[in-house]
N, C-alpha and C positions, 0 to 999 in steps of 0.2 A: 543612509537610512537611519533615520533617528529612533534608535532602543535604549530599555535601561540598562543600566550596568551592569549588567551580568557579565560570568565568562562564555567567552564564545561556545565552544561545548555544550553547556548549559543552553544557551539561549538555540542554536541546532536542535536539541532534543525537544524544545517545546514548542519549536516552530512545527516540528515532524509529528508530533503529538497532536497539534491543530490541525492540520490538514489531513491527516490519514484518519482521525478519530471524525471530523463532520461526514465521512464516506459513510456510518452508518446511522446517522444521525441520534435520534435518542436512543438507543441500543448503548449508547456511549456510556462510561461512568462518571458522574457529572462532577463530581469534584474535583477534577482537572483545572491547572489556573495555567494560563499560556501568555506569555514577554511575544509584543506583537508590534510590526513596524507602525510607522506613524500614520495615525486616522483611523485605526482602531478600535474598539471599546475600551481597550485597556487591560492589563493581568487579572482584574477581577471579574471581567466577565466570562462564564462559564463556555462550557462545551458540550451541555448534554443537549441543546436542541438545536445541532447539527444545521441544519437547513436555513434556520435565520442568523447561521452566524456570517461575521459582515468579512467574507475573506475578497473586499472588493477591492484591491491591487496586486493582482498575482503576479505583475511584474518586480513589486519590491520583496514578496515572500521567495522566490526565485533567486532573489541576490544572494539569501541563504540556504534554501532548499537544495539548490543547485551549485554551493561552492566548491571548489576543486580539493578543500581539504575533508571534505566529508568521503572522498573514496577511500582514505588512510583506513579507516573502520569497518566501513560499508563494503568494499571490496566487491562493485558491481560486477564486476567483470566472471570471475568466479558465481556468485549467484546466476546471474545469464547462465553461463555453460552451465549449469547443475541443471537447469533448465531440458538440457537435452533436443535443441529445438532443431527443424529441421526447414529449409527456405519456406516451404510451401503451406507451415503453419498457421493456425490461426487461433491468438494467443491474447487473453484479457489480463488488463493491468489494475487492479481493485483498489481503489482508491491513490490513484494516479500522481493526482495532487498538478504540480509543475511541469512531470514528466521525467524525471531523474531516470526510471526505470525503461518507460515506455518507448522513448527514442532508441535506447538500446535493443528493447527487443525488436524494435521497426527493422532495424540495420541488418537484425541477425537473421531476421524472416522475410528477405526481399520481396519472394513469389507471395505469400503469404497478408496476411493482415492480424495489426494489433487493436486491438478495442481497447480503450483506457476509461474508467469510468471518477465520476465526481459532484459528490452534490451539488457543489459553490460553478453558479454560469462563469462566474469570471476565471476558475480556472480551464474551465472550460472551451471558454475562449481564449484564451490566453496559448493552449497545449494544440486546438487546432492553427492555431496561427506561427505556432513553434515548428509543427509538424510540415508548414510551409514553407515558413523560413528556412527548415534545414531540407526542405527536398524529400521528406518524406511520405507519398502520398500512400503508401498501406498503414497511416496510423490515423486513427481517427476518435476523438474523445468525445462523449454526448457525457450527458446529466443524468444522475441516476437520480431515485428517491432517496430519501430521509431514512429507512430500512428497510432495505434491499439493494442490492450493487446491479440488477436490471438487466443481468445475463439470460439469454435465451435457452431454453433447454438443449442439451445435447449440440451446443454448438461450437464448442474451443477445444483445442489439444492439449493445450497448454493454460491453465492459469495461476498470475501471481499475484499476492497478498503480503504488501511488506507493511512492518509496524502498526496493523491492526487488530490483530488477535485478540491482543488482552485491553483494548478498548469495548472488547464486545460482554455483554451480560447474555446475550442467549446463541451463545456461541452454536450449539448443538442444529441450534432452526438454521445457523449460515451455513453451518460446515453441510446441510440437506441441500441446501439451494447452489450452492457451489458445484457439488455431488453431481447433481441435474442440472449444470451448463456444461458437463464435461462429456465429450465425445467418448464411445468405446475406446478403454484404452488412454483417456488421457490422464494429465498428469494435472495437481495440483498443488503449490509447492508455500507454503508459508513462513516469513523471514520474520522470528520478533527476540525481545533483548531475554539472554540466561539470566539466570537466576544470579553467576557472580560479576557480571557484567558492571565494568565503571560508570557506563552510561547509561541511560534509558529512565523507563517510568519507576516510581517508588516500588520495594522488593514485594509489597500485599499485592502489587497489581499484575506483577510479573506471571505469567501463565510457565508453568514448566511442560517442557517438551512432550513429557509423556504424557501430561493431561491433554495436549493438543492429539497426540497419536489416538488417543482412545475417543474423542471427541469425532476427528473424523472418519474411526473404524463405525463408528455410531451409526454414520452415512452412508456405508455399505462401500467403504474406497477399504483400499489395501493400504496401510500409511507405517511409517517408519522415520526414525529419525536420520540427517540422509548425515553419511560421514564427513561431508567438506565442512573445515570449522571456518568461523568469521571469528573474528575478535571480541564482540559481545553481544554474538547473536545465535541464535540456534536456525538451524531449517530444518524444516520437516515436509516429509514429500508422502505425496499420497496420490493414488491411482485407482479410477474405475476399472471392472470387469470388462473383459469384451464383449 
């Protein structure tokens, strides 16, 4: 995959930055510039109108989305069990992207089903064709809109939202919409970078934990910052009434 020079690190973050920020389309902060594989626009085309952005090789955004050294940070495995999930679940993955996240919840929810959602079709295709490859038929990815992730009311146990928080400018209407796709009782758990974190977006952009807590007590969830640390990430979990 021909990219510029960056360090790899660097070049991860802004790959994850594109793909997780076109999920809400212009909702996005548009001064974002993202190092993009070959055939691309290029680092100077923006990100704030999500929907026409051209993410049309999702098999080479995957070479890095999905590399075996992004768990050193990421620490999937721990965010899944924070998760609390249970086989029979049925559990949305909000802006999906490649699937890093969504496979795993597949694995962890046999009886159950995973929604993953994504504006870009070709991840879209790309993630149901993944979900076949590896044998998993309770994951299933469709296309959501430009803003809104296209969850049905009252109908997950479970949902996760990694690395898009602080791409959102009207966080408040999502953390509502989220709110009402969640079953009595469920849970909704959001992964994005601290405030002293090596990696992630510029520190203006960085949302702090507790602005996200109070964001979605807004919503009417119960929300807390949850105790498992990641290395430069927060979670914050939050939960509907029964």
């Amino acid at each position: 995959m021909d990219t510029p020079d960056i360090d790899p690190g660097e070049q991860m973050h802004r790959l994850i930055q594109a793909i997780f920020a076109a999920t809400f389309g212009g909702a996005c902060t548009p001064s974002a510039r993202v190092a993009v594989p070959s055939g691309h626009d290029g680092p100077e085309h923006g990100m704030h109108h999500g929907a026409h952005h051209g993410f049309t090789d999702a098999a080479a955004w995957a070479e890095v989305l999905d590399a075996p050294d992004r768990a050193a940070w990421q620490r999937p495995e721990e965010v899944v069990r924070a998760l609390e999930l249970e086989p029979t679940m049925r559990v949305a993955d909000v802006g999906a992207g490649t699937g890093y996240f969504a496979v795993r919840l597949a694995r962890a929810v046999p009886a159950g089903e995973v929604l993953a959602t994504d504006v870009e079709p070709d991840m879209v295709r790309y993630l149901n064709e993944r979900a076949r490859r590896e044998k998993l038929p309770n994951l299933r990815a469709v296309q959501s809109t430009a803003t809104t992730s296209s969850l049905a009311a009252a109908s997950f146990d479970r949902i996760l939202v990694v690395h898009v928080w602080h791409h959102l400018d009207e966080r408040e209407r999502h953390a509502r919409e989220l709110a009402a796709a969640l079953r009595p009782g469920g849970k909704l758990m959001i992964v994005d970078f601290s405030q002293a974190a090596h990696r992630g977006p510029p520190a203006h952009m960085r949302v702090p934990p507790e602005v996200v807590v109070a964001e979605l007590a807004s919503a009417g969830l119960s929300a807390s910052v949850s105790p498992v640390a990641l290395p430069d990430q927060y979670i914050v979990e939050a939960r509907r009434g029964p």
